[in-house]
Phi, psi and omega in degrees: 000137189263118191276133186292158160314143182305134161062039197237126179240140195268086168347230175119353164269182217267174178278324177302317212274315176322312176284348183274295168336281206282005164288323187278318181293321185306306180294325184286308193312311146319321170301300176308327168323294168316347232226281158006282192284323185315297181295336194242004173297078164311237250309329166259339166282340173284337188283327193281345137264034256233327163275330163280008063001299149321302179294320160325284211301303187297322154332317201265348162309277202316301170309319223265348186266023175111356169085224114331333205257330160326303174259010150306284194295353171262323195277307189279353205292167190270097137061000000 
């Protein structure tokens, strides 16, 4: 008598009940996704902060391009 292979189990569900499964996994998944995209949707949370993002942004401009000392020296210099 031929003995099963280690960790190999004998099925008993139907091809209906499998597909009824892999139908709910397939709508969870979808759900998660959709769930996903949502939370990771940059684009309506920047128009809905879009002025403190403008003001950042010219602000972290304004440091890297030297700052105050920068535009001093751009206003007063001579001639």
């Amino acid at each position: 008598m031929a003995s099963k292979p280690e960790g190999t189990t004998t099925s008993t569900r139907t091809i209906e009940a499998v597909r009824r499964d892999l139908e709910a996994e397939r709508e969870q998944l979808a759900s998660a996704t959709e769930s996903l995209r949502e939370s990771l949707d940059v684009t309506s949370r920047m128009r809905t902060k879009l002025p403190l993002v403008a003001a950042a942004s010219l602000g972290a401009g304004f440091v890297l391009a030297g700052g105050v000392g920068a535009t001093a020296r751009l206003l007063f210099r001579r001639g």
